[in-house]
Chimera marker file (.cmm) of the C-alpha trace (Angstrom):
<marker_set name="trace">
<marker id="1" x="5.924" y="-3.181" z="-7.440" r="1" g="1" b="0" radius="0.5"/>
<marker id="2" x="5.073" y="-6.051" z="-10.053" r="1" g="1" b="0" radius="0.5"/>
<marker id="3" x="1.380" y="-6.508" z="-10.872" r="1" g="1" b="0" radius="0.5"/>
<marker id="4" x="2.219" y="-10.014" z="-11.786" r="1" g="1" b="0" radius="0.5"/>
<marker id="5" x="2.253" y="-12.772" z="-9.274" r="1" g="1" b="0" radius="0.5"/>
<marker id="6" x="5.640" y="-14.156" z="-7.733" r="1" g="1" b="0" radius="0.5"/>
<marker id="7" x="6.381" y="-17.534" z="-9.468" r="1" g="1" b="0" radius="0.5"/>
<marker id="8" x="8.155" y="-20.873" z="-9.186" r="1" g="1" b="0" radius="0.5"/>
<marker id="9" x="9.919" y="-19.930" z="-12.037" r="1" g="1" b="0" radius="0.5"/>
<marker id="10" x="10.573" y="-16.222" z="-10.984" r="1" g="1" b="0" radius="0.5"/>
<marker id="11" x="12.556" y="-17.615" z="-7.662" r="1" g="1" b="0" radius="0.5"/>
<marker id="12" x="14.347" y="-20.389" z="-9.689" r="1" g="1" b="0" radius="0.5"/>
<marker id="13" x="16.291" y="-17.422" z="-12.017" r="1" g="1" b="0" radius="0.5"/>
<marker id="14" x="16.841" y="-15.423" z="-8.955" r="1" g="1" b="0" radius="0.5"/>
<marker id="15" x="18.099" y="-18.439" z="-7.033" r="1" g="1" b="0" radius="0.5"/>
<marker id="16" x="20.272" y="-18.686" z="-10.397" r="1" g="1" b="0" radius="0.5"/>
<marker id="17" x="21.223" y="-15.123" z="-10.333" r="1" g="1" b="0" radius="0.5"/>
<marker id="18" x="21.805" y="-14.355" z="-6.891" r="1" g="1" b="0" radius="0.5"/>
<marker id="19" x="23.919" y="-17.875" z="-5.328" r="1" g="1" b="0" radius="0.5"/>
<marker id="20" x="24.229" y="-20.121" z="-8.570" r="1" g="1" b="0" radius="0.5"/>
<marker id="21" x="23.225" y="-23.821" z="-8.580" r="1" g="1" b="0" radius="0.5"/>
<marker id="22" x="24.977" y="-26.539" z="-7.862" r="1" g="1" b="0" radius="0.5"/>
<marker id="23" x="25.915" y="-29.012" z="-10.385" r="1" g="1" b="0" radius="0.5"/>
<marker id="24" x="23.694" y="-31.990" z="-8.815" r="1" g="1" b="0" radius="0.5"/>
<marker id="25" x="20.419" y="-29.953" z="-8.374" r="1" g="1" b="0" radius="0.5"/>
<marker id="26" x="18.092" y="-30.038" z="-10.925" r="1" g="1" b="0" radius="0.5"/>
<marker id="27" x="16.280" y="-26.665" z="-10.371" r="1" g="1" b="0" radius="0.5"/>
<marker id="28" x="14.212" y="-27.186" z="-13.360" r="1" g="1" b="0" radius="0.5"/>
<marker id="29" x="12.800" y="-30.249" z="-11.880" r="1" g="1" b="0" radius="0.5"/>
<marker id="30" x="9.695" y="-30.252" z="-9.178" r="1" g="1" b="0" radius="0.5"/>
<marker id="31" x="11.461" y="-28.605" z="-5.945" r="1" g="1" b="0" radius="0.5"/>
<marker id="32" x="7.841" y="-26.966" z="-4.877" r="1" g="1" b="0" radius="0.5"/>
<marker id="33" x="8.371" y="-28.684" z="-1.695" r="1" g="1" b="0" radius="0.5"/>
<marker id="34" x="12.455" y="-29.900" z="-1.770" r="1" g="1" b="0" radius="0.5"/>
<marker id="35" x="13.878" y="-28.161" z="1.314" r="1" g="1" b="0" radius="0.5"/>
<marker id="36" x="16.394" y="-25.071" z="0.639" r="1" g="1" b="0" radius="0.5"/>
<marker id="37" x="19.090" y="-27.251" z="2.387" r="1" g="1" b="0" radius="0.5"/>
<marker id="38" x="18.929" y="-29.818" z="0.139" r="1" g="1" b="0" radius="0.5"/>
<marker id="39" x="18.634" y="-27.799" z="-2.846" r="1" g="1" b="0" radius="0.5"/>
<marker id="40" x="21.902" y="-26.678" z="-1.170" r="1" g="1" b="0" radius="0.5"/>
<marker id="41" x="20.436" y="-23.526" z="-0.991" r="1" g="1" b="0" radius="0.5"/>
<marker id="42" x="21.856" y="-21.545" z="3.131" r="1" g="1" b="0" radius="0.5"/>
<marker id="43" x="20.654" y="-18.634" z="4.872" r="1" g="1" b="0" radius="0.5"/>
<marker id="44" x="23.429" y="-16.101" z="3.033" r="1" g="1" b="0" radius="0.5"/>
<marker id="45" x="22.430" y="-16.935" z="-0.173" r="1" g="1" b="0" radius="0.5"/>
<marker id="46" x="18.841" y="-16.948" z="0.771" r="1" g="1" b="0" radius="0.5"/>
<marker id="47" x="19.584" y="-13.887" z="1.857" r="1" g="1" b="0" radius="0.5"/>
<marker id="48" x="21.068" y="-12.450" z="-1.389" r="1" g="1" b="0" radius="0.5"/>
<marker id="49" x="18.165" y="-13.797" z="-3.199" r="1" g="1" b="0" radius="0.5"/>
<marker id="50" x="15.558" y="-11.863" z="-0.621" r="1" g="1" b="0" radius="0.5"/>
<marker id="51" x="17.475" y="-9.336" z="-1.232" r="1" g="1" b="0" radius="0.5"/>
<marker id="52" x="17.217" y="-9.736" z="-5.433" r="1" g="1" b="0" radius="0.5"/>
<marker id="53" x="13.554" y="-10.267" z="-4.568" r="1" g="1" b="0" radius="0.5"/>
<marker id="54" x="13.004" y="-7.304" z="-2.976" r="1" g="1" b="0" radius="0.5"/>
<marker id="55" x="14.431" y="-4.774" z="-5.829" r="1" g="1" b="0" radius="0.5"/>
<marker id="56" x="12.964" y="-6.484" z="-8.221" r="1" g="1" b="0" radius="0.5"/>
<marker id="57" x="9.590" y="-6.851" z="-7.243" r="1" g="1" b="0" radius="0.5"/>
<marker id="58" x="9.580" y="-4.046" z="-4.731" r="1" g="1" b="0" radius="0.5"/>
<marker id="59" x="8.559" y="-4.901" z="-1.369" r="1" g="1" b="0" radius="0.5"/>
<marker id="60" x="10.234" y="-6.035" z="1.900" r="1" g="1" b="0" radius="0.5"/>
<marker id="61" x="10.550" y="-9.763" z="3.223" r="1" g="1" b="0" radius="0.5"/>
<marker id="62" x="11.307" y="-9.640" z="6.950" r="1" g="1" b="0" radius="0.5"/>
<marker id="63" x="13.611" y="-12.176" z="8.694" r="1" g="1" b="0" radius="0.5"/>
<marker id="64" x="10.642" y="-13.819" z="9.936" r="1" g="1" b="0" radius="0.5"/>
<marker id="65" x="9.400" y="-15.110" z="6.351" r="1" g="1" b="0" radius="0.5"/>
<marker id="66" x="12.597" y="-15.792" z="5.431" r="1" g="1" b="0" radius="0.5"/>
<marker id="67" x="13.235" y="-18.152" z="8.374" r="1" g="1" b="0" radius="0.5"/>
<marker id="68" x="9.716" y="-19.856" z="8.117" r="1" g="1" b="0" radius="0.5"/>
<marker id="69" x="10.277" y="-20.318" z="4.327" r="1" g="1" b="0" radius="0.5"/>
<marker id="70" x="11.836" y="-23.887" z="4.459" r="1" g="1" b="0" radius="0.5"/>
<marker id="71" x="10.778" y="-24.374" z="0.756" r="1" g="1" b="0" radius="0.5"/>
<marker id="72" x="10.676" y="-22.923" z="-2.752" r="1" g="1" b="0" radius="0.5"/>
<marker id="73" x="6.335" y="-23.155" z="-2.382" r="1" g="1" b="0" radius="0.5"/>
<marker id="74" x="6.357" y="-21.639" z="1.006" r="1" g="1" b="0" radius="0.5"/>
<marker id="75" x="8.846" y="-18.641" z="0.148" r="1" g="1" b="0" radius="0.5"/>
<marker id="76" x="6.817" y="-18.207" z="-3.449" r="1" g="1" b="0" radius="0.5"/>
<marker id="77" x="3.560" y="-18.078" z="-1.238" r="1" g="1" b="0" radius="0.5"/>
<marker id="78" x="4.985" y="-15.512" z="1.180" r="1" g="1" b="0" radius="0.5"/>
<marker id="79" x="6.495" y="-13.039" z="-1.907" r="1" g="1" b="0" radius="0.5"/>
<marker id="80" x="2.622" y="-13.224" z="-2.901" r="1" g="1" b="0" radius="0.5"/>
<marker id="81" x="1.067" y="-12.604" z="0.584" r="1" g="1" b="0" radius="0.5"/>
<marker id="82" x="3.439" y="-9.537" z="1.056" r="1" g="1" b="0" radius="0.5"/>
<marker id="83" x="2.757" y="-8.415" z="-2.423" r="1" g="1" b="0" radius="0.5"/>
<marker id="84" x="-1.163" y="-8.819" z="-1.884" r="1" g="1" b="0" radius="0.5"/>
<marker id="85" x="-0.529" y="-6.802" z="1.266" r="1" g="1" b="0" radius="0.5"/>
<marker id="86" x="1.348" y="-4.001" z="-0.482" r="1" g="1" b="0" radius="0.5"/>
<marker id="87" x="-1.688" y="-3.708" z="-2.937" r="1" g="1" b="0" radius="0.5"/>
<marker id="88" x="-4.749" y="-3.893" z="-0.780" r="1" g="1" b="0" radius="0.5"/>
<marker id="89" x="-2.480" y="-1.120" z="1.278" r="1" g="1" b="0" radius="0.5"/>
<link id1="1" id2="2" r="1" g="1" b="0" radius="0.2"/>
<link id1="2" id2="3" r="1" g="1" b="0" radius="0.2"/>
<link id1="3" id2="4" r="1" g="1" b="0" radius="0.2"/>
<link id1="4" id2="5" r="1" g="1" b="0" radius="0.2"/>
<link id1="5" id2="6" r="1" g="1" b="0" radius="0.2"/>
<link id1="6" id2="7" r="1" g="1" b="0" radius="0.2"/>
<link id1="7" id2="8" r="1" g="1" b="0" radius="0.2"/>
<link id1="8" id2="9" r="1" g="1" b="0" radius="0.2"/>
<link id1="9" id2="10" r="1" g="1" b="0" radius="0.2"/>
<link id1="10" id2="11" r="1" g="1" b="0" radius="0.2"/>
<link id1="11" id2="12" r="1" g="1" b="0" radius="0.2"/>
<link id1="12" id2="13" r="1" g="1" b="0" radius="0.2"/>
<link id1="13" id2="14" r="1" g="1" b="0" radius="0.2"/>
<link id1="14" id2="15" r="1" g="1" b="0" radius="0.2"/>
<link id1="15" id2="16" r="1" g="1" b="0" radius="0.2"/>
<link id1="16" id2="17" r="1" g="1" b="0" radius="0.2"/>
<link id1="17" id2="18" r="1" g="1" b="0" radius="0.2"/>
<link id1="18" id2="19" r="1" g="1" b="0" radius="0.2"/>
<link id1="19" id2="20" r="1" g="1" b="0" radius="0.2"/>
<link id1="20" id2="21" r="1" g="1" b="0" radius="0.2"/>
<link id1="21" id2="22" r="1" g="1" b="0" radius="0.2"/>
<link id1="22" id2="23" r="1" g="1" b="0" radius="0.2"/>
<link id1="23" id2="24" r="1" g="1" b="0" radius="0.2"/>
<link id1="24" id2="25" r="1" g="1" b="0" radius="0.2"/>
<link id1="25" id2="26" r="1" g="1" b="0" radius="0.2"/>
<link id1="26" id2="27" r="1" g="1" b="0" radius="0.2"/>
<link id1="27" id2="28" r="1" g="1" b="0" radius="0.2"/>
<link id1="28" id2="29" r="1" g="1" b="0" radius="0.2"/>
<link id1="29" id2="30" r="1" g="1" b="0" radius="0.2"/>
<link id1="30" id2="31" r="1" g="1" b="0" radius="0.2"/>
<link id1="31" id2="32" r="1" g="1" b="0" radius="0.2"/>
<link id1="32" id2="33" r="1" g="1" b="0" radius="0.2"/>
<link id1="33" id2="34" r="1" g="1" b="0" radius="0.2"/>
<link id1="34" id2="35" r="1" g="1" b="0" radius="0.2"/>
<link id1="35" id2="36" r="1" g="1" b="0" radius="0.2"/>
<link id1="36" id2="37" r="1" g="1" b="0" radius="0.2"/>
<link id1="37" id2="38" r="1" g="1" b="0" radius="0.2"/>
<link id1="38" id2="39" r="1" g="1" b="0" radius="0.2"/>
<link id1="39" id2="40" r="1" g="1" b="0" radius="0.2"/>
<link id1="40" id2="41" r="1" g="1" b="0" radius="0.2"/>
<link id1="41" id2="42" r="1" g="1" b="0" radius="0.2"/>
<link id1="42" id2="43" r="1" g="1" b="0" radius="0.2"/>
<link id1="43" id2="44" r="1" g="1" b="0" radius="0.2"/>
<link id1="44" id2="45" r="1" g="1" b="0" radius="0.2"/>
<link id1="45" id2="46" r="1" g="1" b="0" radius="0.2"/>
<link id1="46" id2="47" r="1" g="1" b="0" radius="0.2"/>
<link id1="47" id2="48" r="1" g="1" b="0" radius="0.2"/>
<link id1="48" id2="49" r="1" g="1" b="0" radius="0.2"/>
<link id1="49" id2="50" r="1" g="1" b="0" radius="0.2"/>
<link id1="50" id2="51" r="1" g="1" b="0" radius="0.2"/>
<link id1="51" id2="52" r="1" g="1" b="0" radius="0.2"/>
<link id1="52" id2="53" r="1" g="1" b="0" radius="0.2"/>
<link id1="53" id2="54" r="1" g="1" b="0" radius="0.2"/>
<link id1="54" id2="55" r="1" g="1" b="0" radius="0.2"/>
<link id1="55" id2="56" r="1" g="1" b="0" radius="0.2"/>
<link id1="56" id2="57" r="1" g="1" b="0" radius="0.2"/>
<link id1="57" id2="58" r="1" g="1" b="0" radius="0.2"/>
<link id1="58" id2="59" r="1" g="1" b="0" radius="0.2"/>
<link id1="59" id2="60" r="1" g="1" b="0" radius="0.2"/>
<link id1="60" id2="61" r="1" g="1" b="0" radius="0.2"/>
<link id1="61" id2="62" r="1" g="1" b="0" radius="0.2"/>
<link id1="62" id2="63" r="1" g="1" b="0" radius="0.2"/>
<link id1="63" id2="64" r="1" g="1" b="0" radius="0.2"/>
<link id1="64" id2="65" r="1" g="1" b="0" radius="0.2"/>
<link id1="65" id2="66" r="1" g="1" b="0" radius="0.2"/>
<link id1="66" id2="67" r="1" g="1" b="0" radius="0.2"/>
<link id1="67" id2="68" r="1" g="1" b="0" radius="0.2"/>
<link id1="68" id2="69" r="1" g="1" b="0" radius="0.2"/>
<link id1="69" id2="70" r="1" g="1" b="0" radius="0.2"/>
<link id1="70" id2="71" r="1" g="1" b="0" radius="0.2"/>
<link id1="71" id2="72" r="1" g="1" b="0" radius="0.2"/>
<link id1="72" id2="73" r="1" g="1" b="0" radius="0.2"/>
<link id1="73" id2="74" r="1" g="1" b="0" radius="0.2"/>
<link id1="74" id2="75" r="1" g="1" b="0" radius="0.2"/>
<link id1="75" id2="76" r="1" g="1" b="0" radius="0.2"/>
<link id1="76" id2="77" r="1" g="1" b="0" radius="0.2"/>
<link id1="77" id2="78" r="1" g="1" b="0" radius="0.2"/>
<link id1="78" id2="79" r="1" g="1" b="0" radius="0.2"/>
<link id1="79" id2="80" r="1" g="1" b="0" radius="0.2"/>
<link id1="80" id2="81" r="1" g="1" b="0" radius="0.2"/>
<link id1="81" id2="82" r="1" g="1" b="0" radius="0.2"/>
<link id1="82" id2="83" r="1" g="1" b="0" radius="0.2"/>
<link id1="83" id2="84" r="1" g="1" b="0" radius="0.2"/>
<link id1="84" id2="85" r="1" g="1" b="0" radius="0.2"/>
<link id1="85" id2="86" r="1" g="1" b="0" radius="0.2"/>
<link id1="86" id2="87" r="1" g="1" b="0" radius="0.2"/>
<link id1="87" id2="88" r="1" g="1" b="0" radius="0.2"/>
<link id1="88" id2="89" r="1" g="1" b="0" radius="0.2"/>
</marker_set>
């Protein structure tokens, strides 16, 4: 598991890695609160990048936080509440 914190930047190159971008999304631009849908961002690839998430920064995201995570902030802030949970465990 990562001592570091989960970042904005962290889930924009596993967004990258794990389902691409599409060519009229700016990623690099403020998409703290830009729904996934928009971002053109659905629940398989979400689920591919949970899925990066998880290996990398070794934890578990259950289907719950990923369906309550409409938005790059509120899927960062999750990652970080399950990895504060891990280490306080």
């Amino acid at each position: 598991m990562s001592a570091n914190p989960f970042t904005l930047d962290d889930l924009r190159r596993v967004l990258r890695e794990a389902a691409g971008a599409d060519e009229d999304v700016d990623l690099d631009g403020d998409i703290h609160d830009t729904e996934f849908d928009v971002l053109g961002y659905e629940s398989l690839a979400l689920l591919e990048t949970a899925g990066r998430i998880e290996r990398e920064w070794g934890l578990t995201l259950d289907d719950d936080t990923l369906g309550e995570a409409r938005t790059p902030g509120e899927l960062v802030a999750a990652v970080n509440a399950h990895l504060s949970a891990a280490r306080a465990a």
